[in-house]
C-alpha positions, 0 to 999 in steps of 0.5 A, a space after each residue: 319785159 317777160 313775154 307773159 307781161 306782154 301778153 297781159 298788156 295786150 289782152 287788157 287793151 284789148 277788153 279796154 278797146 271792146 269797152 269803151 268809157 261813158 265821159 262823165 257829163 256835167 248837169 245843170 239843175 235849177 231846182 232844190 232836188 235832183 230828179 232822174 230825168 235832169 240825168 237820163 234826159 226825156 227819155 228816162 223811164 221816170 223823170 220824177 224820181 228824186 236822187 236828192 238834194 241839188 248843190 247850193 247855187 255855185 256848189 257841186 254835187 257828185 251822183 254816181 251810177 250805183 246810186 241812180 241803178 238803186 234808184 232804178 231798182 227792178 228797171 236797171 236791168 239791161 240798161 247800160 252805157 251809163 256813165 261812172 257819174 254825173 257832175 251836177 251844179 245849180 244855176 245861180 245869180 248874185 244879188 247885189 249889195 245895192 240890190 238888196 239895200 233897195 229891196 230891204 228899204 222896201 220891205 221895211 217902208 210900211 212898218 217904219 214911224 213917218 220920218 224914218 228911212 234906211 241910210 245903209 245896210 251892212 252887205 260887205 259881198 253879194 249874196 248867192 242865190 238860185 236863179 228864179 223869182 225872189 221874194 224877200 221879207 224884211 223887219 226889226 229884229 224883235 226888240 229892237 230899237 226903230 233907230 240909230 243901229 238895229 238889226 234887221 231879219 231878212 228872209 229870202 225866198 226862191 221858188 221851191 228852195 228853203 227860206 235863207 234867213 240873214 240878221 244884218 246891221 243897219 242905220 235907220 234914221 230920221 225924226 219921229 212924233 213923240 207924245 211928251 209931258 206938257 207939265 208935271 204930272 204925278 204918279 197915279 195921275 190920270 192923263 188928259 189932253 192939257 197933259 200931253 203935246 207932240 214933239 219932234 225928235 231925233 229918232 236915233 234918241 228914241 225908246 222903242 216903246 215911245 208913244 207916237 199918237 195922244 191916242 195912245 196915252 190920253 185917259 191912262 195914269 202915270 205909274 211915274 213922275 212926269 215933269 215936262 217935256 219927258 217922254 211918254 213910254 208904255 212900260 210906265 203908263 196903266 189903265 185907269 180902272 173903271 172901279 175902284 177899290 171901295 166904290 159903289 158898284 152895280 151888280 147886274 145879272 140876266 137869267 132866262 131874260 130878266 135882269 136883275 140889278 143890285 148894289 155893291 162894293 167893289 174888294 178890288 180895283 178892276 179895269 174893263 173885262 177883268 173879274 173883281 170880287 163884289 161885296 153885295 148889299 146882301 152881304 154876299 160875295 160875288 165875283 163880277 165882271 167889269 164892263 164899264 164906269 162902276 158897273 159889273 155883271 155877274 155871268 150865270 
């Protein structure tokens, strides 16, 4: 070796020597952004200042010294003995697969028909989660059945960090009160109580828009033939309206305080707050409101 090789060695240690390395320290965060004083420790000048987003739960996330100096801006003068960087990881836990079958089961309790429960929930590993008080929200995926195979939204909430959204598969079973057909009943007919019976059902067999109470269909027509024992479905029952095409209607109006009534003849059918057409005893055209059997009101 060249005795200017050697030189060079021994000048580089020695400025190595005079400069000794900030070790690169490892920082733990719990929140959902890293702030200057999880870095610098109580003494930093502000502790609030944000340097970002924190890594996810298990994950990791490099912030080097340049990066926190243009957070300093004006302050970084004269600060020295920063390390190059900083290694910054979340602190997590893992929800459970059972955990979570049991706190989804719980959600879902007060929004599910009597007689059904959840017997499972497809959760093949534990969720990653930041460490901190859950909250988890849980509910039908939006058209779905109540039973048999469905899917169910999940929305889990920690502390400060972003809702985590998941759609999971899950077998809801049990039985469920149906309203069914007593006996044959036609298109277009109204339906009273001798109409209609409750039975119970497999629930995994069931429409998602099968009436459950005699409340729901008691005083609707059919827009299809019934013949007994048929389920009830909201798609195919209507309103009966309180005038009919052709009947007799009373017009009534109130102006500064005096009502006025008249009759007339109903143009169209009309169900309760619709608007119809009127043909009065006057010869008049008048759009009315329906606000009961027969009776409409024209509003000023």
């Amino acid at each position: 070796m060249s005795r200017a090789c050697l030189y060079l060695l021994v000048a580089a240690g020695s400025l190595a020597l005079g400069r000794p390395s900030v070790a690169a320290p490892a920082v733990t965060v719990a929140g959902p952004r890293v702030l200057l004083g999880d870095l610098l420790g109580n003494g930093a000048d502000d502790q609030t200042l944000d340097l970002g987003a924190a890594p996810a739960p298990g994950g990791r996330r490099r912030i080097y010294r340049r990066q926190v100096l243009a957070v300093l801006g004006a302050e970084a003068r004269g600060r020295g003995g920063l390390p190059s960087h900083w290694d910054v990881v979340t602190r997590g836990r893992e929800l459970s697969c059972a955990e979570l079958t049991r706190a989804v089961e719980e959600a879902l309790a007060p929004s599910l028909p009597e007689g059904l429960t959840l017997l499972r929930l497809a959760c093949s590993q534990p969720i990653g989660l930041p460490v901190g008080e859950l909250q988890l929200e849980a509910r039908l995926a939006e058209g779905a059945r109540t039973a048999g195979r469905v899917n169910v939204t999940v929305e889990l909430r920690v502390g400060a960090w972003p809702a985590r959204r998941l759609t999971l598969g899950a077998q809801i079973e049990g039985s469920g009160a149906v309203v069914v057909a007593a006996r044959e009943i036609a298109p277009g007919a109204a339906l009273g109580p001798d109409d209609l019976r409750i039975e119970h059902r497999s629930a995994s067999a069931l429409p998602g828009d099968c009436l459950r109470a005699r409340g729901e269909a008691e005083g609707k027509r059919s827009l299809v033939r019934l013949h007994p024992g048929a389920l009830l479905r909201r798609g195919s029952l209507a309103e009966v309206p309180l005038i009919i095409q052709g009947g007799t209607v009373t017009v009534a109006a109130e102006l500064q305080g005096l009502r006025v009534t008249s009759r007339g003849t109903a143009r169209q059918d009309g169900r309760r707050g619709d608007t119809i057409l009127v043909l009065c005893a006057s010869g008049r055209l008048v759009k009315a409101r329906v606000v009961g059997p027969h009776l409409a009101v024209v509003d000023l």
